[in-house]
mmCIF file of the N, C-alpha and C atoms, coordinates in Angstrom:
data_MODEL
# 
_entry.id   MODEL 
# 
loop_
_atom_site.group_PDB 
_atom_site.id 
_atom_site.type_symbol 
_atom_site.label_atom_id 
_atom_site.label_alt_id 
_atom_site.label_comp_id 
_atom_site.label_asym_id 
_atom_site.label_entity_id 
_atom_site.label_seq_id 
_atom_site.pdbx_PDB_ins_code 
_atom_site.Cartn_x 
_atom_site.Cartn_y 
_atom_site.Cartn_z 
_atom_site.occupancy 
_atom_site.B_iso_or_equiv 
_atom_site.pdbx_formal_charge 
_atom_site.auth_seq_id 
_atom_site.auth_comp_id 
_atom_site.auth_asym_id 
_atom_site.auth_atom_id 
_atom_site.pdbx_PDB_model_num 
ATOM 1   N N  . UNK A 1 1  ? 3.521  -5.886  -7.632  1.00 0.00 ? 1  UNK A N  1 
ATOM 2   C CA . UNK A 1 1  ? 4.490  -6.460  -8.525  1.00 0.00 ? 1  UNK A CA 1 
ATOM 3   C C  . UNK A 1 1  ? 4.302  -5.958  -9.947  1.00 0.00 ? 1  UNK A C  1 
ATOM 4   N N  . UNK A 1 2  ? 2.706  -5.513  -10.188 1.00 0.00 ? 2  UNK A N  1 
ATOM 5   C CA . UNK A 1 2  ? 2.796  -5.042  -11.675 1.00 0.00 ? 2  UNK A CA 1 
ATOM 6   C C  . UNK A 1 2  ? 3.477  -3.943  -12.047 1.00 0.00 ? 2  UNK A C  1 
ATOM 7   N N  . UNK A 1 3  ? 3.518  -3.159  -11.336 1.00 0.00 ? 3  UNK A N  1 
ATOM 8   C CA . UNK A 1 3  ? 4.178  -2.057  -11.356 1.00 0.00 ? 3  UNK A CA 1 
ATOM 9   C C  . UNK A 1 3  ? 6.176  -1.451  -11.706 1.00 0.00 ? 3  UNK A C  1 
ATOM 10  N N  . UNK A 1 4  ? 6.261  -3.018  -11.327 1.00 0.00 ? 4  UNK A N  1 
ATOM 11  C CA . UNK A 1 4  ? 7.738  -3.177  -12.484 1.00 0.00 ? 4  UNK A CA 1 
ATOM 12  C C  . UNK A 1 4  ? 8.187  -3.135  -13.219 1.00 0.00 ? 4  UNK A C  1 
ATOM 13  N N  . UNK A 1 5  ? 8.444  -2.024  -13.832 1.00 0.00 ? 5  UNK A N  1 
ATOM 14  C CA . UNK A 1 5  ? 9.027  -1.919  -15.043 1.00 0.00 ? 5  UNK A CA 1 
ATOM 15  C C  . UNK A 1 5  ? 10.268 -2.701  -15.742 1.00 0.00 ? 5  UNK A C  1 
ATOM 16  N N  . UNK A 1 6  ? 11.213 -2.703  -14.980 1.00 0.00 ? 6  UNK A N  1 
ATOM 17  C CA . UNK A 1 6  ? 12.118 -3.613  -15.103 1.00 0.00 ? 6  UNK A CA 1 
ATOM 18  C C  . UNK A 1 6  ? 12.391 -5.097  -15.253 1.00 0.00 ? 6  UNK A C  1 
ATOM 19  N N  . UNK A 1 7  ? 11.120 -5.224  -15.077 1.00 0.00 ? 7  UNK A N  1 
ATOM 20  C CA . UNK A 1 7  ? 10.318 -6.941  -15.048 1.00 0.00 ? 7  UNK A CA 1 
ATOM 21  C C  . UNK A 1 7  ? 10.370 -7.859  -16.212 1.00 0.00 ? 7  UNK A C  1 
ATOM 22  N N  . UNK A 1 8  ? 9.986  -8.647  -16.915 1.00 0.00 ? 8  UNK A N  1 
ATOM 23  C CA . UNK A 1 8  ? 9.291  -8.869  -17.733 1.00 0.00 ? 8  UNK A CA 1 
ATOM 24  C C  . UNK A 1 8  ? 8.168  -9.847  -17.439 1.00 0.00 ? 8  UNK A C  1 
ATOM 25  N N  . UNK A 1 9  ? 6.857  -9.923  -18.307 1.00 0.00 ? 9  UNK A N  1 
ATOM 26  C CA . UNK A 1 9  ? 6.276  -10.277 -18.062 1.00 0.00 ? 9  UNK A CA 1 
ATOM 27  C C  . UNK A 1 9  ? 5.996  -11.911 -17.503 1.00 0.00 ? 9  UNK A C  1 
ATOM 28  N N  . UNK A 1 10 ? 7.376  -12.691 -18.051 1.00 0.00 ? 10 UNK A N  1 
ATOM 29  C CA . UNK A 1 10 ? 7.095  -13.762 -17.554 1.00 0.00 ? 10 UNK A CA 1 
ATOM 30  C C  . UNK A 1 10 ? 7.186  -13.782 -16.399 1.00 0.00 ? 10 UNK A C  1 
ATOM 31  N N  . UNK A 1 11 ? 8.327  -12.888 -15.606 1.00 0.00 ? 11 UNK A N  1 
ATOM 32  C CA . UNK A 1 11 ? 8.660  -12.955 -14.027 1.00 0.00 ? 11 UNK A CA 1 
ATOM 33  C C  . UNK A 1 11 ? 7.879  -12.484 -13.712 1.00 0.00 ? 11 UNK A C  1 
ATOM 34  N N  . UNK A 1 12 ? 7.149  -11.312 -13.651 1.00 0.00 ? 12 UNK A N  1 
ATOM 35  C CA . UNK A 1 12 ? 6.224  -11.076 -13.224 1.00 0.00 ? 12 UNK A CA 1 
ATOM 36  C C  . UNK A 1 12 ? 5.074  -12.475 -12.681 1.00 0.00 ? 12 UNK A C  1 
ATOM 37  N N  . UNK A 1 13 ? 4.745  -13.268 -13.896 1.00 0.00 ? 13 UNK A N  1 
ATOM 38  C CA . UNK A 1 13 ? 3.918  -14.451 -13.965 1.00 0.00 ? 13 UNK A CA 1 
ATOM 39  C C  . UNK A 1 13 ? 4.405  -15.356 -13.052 1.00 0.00 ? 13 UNK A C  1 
ATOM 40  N N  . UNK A 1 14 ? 5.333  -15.720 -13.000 1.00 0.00 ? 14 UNK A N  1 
ATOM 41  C CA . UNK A 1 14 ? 6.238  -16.481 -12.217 1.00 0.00 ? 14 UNK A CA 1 
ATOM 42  C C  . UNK A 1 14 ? 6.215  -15.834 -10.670 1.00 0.00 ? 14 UNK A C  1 
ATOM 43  N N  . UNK A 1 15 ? 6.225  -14.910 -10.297 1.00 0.00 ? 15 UNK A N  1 
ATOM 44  C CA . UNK A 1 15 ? 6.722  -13.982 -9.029  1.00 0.00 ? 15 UNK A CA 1 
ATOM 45  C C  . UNK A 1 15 ? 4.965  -14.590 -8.675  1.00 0.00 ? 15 UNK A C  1 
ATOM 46  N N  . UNK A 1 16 ? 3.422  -14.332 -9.624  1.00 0.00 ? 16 UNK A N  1 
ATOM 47  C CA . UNK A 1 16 ? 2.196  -14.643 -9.313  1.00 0.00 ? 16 UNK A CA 1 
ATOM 48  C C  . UNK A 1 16 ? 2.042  -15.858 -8.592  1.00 0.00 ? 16 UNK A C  1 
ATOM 49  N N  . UNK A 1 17 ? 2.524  -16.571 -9.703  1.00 0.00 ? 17 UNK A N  1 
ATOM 50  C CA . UNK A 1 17 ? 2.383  -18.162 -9.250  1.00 0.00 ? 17 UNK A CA 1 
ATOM 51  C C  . UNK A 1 17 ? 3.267  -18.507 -7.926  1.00 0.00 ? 17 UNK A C  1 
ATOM 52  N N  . UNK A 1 18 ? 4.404  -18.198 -7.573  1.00 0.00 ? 18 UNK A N  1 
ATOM 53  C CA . UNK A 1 18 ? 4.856  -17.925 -6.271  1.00 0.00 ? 18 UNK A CA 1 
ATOM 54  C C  . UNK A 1 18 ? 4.189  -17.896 -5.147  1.00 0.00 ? 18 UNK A C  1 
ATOM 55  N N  . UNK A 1 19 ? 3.275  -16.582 -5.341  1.00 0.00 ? 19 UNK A N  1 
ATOM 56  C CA . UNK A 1 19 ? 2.312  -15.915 -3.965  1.00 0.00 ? 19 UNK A CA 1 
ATOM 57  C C  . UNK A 1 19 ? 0.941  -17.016 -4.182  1.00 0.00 ? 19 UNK A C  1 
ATOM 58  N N  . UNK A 1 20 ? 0.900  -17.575 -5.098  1.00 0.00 ? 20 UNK A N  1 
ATOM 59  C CA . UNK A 1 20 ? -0.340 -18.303 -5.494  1.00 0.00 ? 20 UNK A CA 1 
ATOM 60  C C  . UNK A 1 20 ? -0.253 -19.629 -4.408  1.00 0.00 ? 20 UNK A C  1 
ATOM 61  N N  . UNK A 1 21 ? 1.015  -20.178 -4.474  1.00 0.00 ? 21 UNK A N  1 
ATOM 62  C CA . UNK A 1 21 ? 1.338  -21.241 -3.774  1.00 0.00 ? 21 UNK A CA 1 
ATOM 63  C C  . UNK A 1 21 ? 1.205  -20.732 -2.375  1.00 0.00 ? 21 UNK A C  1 
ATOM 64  N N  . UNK A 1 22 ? 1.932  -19.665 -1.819  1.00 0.00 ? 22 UNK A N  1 
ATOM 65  C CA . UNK A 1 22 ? 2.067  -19.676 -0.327  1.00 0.00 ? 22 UNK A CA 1 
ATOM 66  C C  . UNK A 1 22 ? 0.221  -19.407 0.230   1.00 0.00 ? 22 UNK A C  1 
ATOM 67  N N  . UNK A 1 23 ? -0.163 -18.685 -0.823  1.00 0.00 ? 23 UNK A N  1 
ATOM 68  C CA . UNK A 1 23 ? -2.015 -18.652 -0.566  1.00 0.00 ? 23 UNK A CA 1 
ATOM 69  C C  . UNK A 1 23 ? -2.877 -20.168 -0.325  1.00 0.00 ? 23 UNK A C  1 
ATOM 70  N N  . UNK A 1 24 ? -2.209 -21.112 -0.972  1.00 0.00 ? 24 UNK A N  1 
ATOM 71  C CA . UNK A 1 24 ? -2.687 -22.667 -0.984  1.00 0.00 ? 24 UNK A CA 1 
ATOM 72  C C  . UNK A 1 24 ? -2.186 -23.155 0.258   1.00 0.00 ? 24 UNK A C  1 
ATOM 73  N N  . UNK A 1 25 ? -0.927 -22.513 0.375   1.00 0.00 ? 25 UNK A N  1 
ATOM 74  C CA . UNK A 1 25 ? -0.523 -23.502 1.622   1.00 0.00 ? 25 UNK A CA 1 
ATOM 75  C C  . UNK A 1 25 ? -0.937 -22.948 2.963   1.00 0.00 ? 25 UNK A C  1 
ATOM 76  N N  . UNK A 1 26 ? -1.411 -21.455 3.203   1.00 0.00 ? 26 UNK A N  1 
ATOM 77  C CA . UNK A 1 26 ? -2.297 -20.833 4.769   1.00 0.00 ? 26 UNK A CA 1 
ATOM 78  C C  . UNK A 1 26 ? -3.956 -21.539 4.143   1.00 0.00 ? 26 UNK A C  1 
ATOM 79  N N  . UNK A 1 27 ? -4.259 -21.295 3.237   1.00 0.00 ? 27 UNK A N  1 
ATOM 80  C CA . UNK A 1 27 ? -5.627 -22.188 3.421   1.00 0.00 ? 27 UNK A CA 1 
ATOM 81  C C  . UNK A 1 27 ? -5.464 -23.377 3.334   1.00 0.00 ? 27 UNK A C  1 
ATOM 82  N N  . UNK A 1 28 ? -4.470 -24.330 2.991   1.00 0.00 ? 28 UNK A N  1 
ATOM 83  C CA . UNK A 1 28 ? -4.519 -25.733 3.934   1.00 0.00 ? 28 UNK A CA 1 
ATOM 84  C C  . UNK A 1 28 ? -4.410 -25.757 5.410   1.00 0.00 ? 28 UNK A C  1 
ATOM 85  N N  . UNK A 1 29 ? -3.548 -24.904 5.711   1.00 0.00 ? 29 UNK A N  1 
ATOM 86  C CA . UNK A 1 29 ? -2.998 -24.605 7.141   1.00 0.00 ? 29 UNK A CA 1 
ATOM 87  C C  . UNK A 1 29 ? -4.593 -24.049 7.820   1.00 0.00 ? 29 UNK A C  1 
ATOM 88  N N  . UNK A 1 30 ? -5.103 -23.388 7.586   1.00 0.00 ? 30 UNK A N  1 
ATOM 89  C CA . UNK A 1 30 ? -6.678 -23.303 8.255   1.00 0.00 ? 30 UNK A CA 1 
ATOM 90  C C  . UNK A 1 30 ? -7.548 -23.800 8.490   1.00 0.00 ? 30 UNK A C  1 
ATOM 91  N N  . UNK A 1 31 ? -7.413 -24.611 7.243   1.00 0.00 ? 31 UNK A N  1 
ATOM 92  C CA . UNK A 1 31 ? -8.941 -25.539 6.836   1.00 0.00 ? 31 UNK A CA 1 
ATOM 93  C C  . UNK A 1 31 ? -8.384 -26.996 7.821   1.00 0.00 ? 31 UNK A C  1 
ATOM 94  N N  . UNK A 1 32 ? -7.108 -27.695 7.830   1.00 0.00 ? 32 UNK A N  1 
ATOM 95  C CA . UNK A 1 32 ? -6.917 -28.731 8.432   1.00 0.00 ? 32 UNK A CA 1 
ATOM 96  C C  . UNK A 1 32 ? -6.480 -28.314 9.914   1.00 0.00 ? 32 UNK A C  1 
ATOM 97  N N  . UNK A 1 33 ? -5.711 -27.298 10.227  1.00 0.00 ? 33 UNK A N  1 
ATOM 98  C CA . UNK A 1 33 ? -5.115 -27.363 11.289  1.00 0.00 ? 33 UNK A CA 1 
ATOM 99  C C  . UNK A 1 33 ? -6.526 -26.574 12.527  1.00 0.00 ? 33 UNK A C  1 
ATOM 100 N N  . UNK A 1 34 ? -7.419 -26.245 11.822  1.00 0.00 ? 34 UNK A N  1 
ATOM 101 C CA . UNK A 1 34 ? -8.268 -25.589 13.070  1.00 0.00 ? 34 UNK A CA 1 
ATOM 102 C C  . UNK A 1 34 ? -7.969 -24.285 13.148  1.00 0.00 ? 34 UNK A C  1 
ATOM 103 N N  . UNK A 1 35 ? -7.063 -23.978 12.376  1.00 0.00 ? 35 UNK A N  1 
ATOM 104 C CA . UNK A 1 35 ? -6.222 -21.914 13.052  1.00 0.00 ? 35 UNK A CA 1 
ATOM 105 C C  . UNK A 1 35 ? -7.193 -21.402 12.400  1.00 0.00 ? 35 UNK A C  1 
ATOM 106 N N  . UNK A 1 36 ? -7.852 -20.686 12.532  1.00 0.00 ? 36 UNK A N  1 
ATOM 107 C CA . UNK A 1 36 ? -8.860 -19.577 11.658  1.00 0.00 ? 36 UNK A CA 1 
ATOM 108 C C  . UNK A 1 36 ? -8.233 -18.571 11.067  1.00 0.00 ? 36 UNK A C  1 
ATOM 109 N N  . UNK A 1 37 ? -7.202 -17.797 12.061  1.00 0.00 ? 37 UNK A N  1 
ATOM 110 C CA . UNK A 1 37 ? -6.247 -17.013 12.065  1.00 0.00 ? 37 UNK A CA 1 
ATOM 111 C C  . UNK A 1 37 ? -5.063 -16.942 12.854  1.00 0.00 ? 37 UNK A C  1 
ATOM 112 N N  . UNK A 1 38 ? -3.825 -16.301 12.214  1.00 0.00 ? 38 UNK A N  1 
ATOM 113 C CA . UNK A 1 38 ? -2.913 -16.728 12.398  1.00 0.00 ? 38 UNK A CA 1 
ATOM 114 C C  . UNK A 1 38 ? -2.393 -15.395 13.744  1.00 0.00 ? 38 UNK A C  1 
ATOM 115 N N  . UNK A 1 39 ? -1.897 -15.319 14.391  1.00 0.00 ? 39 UNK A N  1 
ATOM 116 C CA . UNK A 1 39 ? -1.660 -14.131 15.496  1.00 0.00 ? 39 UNK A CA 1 
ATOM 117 C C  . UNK A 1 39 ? -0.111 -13.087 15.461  1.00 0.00 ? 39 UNK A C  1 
ATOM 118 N N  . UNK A 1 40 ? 0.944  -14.383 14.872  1.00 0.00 ? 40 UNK A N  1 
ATOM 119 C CA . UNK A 1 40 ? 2.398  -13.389 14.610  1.00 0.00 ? 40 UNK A CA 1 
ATOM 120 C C  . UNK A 1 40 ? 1.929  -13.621 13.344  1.00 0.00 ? 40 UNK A C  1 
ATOM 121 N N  . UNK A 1 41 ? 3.142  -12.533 13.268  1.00 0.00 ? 41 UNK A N  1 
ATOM 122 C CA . UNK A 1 41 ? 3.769  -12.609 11.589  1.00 0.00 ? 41 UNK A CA 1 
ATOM 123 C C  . UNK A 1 41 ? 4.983  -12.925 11.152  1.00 0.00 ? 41 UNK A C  1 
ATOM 124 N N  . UNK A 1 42 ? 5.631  -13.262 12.162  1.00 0.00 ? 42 UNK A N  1 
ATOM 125 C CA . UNK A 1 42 ? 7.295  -13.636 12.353  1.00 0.00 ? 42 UNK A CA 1 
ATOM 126 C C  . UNK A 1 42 ? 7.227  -14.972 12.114  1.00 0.00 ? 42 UNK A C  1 
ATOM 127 N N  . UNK A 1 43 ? 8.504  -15.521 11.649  1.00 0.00 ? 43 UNK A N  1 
ATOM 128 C CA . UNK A 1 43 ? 8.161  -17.125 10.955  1.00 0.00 ? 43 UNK A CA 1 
ATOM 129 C C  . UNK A 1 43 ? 8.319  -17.651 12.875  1.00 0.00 ? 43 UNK A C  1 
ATOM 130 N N  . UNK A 1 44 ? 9.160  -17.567 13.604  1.00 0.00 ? 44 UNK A N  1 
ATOM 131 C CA . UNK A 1 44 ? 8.467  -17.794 14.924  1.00 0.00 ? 44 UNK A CA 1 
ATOM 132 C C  . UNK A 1 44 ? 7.568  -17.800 15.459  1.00 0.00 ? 44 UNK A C  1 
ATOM 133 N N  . UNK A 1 45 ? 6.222  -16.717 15.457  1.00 0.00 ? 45 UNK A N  1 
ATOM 134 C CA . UNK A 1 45 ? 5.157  -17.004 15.693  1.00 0.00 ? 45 UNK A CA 1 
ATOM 135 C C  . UNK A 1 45 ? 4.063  -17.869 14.661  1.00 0.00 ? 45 UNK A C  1 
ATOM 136 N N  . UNK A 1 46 ? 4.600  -17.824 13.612  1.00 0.00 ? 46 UNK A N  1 
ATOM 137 C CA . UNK A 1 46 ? 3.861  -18.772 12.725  1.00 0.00 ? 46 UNK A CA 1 
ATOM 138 C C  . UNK A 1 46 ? 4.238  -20.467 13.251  1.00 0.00 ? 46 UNK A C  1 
ATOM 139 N N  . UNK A 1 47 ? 5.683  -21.032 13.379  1.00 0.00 ? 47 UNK A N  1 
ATOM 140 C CA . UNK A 1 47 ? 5.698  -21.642 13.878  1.00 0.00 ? 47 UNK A CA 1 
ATOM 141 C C  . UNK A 1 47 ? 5.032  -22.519 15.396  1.00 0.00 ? 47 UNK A C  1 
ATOM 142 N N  . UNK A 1 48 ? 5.261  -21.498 16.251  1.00 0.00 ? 48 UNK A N  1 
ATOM 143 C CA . UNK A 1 48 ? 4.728  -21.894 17.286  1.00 0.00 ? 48 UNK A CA 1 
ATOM 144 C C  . UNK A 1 48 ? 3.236  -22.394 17.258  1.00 0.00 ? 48 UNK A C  1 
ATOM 145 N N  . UNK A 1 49 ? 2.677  -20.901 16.559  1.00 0.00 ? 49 UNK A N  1 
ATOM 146 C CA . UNK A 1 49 ? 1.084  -21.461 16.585  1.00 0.00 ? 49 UNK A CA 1 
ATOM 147 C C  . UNK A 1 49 ? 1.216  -22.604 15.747  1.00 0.00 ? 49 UNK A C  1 
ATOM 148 N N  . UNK A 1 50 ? 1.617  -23.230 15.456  1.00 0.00 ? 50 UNK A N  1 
ATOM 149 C CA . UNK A 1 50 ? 1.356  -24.201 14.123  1.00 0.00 ? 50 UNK A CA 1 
ATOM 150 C C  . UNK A 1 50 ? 1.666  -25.480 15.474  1.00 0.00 ? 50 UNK A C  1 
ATOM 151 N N  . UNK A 1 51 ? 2.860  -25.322 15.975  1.00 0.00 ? 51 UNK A N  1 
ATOM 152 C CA . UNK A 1 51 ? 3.362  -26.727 16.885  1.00 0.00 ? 51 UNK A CA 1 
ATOM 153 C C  . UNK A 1 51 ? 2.084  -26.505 17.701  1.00 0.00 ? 51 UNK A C  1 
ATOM 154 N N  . UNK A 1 52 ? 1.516  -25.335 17.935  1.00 0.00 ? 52 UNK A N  1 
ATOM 155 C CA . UNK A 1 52 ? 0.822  -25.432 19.402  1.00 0.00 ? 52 UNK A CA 1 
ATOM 156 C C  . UNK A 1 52 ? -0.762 -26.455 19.083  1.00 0.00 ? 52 UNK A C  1 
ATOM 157 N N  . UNK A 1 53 ? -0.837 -25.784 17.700  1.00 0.00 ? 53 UNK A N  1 
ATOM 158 C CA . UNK A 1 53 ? -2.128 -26.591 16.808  1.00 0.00 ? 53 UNK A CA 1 
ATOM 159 C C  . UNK A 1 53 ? -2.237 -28.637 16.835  1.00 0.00 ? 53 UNK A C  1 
# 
């Protein structure tokens, strides 16, 4: 993302804090649900493993 020139720096900051959140929410998803790791990458296989958890 740094690499945008077209950016400015707040979006940039903003675009951070974004990926910051979805990082909080797979290490809740690990630490409570038991998944160590996750097996798809498709929001379908994320799902499933999650119902299957």
């Amino acid at each position: 993302m740094t690499d945008l020139m077209q950016v400015t720096a707040e979006q940039i900051a903003l675009m951070y804090k974004a990926r910051w959140q979805v990082e909080v929410f797979f290490r809740w998803i690990k630490q409570h649900l038991n998944i160590p790791t996750l097996f798809g990458t498709t929001e379908n296989a994320v799902y499933g493993q999650l119902f299957g958890a």
